[in-house]
N, C-alpha and C positions, 0 to 999 in steps of 0.2 A: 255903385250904390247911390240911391239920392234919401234924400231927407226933406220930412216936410216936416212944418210945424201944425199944419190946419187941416182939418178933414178935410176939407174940400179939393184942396191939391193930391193929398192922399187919393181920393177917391177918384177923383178927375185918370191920376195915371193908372190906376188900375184899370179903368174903363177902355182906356187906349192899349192896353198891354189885352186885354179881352177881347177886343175889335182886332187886335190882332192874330190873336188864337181864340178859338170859341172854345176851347176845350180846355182853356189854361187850369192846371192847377193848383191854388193857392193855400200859402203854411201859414198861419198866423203863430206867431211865439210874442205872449202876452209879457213884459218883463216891468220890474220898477225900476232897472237902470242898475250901475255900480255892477257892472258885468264881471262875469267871472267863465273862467272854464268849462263850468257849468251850465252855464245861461248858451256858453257857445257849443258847447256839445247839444243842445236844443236845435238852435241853427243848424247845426251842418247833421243831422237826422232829417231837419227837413228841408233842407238842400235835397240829399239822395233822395227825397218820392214826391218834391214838389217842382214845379216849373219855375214859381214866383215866391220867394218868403220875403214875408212881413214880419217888421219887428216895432213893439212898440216901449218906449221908456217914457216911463210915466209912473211918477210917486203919489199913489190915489190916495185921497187925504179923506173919502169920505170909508177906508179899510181899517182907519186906526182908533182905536178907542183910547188910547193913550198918547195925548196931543208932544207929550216930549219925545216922546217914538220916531214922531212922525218929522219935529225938529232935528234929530239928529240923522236921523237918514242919510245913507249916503248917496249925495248928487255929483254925478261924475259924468256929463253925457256928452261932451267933446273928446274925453279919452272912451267911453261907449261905441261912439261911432267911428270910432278906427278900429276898434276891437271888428264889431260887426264888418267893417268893410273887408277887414283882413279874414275874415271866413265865409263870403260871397252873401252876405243879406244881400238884397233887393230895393228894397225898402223901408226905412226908418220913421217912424209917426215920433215927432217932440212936441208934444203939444199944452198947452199951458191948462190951468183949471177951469179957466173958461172956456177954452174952447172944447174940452170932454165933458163939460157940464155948462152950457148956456143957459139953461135953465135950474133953480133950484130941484134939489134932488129930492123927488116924492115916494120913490116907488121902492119896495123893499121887499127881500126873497125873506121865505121860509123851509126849512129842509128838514123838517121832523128832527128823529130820534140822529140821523146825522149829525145834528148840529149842537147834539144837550151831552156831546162827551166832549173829552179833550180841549181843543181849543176853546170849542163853542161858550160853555160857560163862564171862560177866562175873557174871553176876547167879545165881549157884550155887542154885538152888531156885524161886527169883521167878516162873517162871513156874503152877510145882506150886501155889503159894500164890493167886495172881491166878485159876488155875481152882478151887481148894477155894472161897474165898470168892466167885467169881462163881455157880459152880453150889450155893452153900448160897440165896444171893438168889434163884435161879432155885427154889430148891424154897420159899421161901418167899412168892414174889410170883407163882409161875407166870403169866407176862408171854408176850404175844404176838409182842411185838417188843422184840427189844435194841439199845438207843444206846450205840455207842462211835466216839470222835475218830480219826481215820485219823494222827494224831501218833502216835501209840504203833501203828505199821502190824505191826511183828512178833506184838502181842497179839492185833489183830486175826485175825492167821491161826489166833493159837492158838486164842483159842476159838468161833473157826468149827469146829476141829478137837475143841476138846473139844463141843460139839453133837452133834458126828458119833459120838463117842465115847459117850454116853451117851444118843445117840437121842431127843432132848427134841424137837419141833415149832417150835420159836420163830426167829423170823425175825432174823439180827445183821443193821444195818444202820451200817453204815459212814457219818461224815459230815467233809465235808471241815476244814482244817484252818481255825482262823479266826485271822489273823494281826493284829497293832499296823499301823496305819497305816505303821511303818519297814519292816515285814516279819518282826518277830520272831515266831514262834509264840506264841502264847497259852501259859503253862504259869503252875502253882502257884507252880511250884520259882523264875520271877523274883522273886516278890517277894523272894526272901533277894539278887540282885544290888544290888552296891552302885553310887547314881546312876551312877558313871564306868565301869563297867561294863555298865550297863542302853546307856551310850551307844554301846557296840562289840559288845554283842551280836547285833545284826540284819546283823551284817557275815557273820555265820554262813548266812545265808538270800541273802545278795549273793551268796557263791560259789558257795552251789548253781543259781543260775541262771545264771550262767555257766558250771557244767559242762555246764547243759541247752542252752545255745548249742554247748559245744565239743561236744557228742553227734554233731551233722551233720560234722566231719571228723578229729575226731580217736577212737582206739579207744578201748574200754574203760578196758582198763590205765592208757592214756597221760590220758583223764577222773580216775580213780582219785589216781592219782599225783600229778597239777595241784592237787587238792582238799586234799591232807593236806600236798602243799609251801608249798600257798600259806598253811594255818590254821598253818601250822608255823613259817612265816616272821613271826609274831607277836613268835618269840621274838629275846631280842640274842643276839650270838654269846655270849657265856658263859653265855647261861642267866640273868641277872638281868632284871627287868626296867629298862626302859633308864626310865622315869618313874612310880612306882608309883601319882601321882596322877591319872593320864591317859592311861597305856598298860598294856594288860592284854595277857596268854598266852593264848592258845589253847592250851589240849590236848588235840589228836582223839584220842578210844577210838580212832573205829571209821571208815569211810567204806565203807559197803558199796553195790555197784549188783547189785541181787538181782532175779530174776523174781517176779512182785507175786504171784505163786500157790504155787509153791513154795518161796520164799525163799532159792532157792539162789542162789550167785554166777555172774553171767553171764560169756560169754569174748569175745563176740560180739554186736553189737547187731541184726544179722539173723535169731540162731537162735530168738529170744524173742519173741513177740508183747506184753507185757506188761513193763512196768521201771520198777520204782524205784531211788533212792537213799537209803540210809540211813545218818542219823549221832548221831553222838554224841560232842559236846566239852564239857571241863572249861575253865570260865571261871571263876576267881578264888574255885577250892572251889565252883563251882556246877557238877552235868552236866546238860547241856542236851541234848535230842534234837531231831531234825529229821529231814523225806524231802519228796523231791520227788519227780515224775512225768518219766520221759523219755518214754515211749510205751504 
């Protein structure tokens, strides 16, 4: 595996690995870094259908609308890049904020009604940002195929949409989500869970499959409503918690069951051929997202 820090070394050896195959094929797996299982089951997906994978870590600071977000971040990219080496990357981009943005940043996406559910509203810019610095990767790795986690299922739409948007060739390939043996999703953002917290986290993934049971007889609404009573019900009746060494809040942003193409809000589980669920709860100053499949 080698490592660059600067586009231009980056790009230089891709040129050389081209000139040596005209036909190479290249995986681009866009990441923030603080790898996980997950991020490496990205890699080694596109190991099997690429020639050449690229990998970049990079904490894009113009994706965060909440600048303490962004300070607490976990940077970990010396223990990253052994991660990566031990699952056969190719190629590692470390590149600093200037060198992914030399120039102040002007240019900014819009993604319709994509982008006025769920996160969009919460996360004021975030997603204009995630498409500036995915499509700068994209001009600089021009990649065949893109790896992204179906965890993050809203971005996934986006930038299918910014694709479509700026006409590029390249294939986004969605891969599923890869969970803790409890069920919690894979994410960066656990390691800031504290142990007694890490231990009710996975209860978040318990409920959503139980709303994927209640799908067969009860409605939308009445799915909907079960899910945010039930994360709700963490809490004591005043609002404290009732043991702060052992019992943690839930707080759901969001519970949305959206059609997986348009991401709009369903009313009806017949009129949809395609459903997810998407969430997003605050665990003890940590927000955790999650989605399941109904159909």
């Amino acid at each position: 595996m080698k490592q660059f820090s600067t586009v231009k070394s980056l790009q230089e050896a891709l040129a050389a690995a081209r000139g040596e195959n005209h036909n190479l094929t290249v995986g681009l797996v866009p990441t923030m870094g603080a790898l996980h299982d997950g991020h490496l089951s990205l890699i080694k997906r596109a190991k099997s259908e690429c020639d050449t994978v690229v990998v970049s870590v990079f904490v894009n600071p113009i994706q965060f609308n909440n600048q303490e977000d962004l300070a607490k971040y976990p940077r970990t990219v010396e223990a990253d890049c052994e991660k990566l080496a031990s699952v056969g990357a190719d190629f590692v981009l470390t590149p600093s904020v200037e060198e992914m943005y030399p120039e102040p940043v002007t240019t900014t996406y819009h993604f319709g009604a994509l982008e006025q559910v769920m996160e969009g509203p919460r996360r004021p810019g975030h997603f204009s940002g995630v498409a500036v610095v995915v499509r700068r990767l994209f001009d600089i790795v021009h990649p065949q195929k893109a790896y992204f986690g179906e965890k993050d299922f809203q971005q996934i739409a986006i930038i299918r949409n910014l694709l479509e948007q700026i006409k590029y060739p390249i294939e986004l390939v969605p891969c599923p989500i890869v969970r803790a043996d409890d069920g919690l999703a894979l994410s960066s953002r656990n390691m800031r869970l504290s142990e007694s917290a890490r231990k009710v986290a996975p209860t978040i993934y318990a409920i959503l499959r139980q709303a994927v049971e209640m799908s067969a007889t009860h409605s939308v609404a009445e799915v909907k409503q079960w899910v945010m009573d039930t994360l709700t019900a963490y809490h004591s009746p005043d609002g404290t918690l009732i043991n702060p060494d052992t019992y943690h809040v839930f707080d759901p942003e969001y519970f949305e069951i959206v059609d997986d193409t348009t991401l709009q809000p369903v009313q009806d589980w017949q009129t949809v051929q395609g459903v997810v669920g998407c969430i997003a709860v605050w665990l003890t100053g940590v927000r955790l997202i999650d989605m399941v499949r109904f159909r």
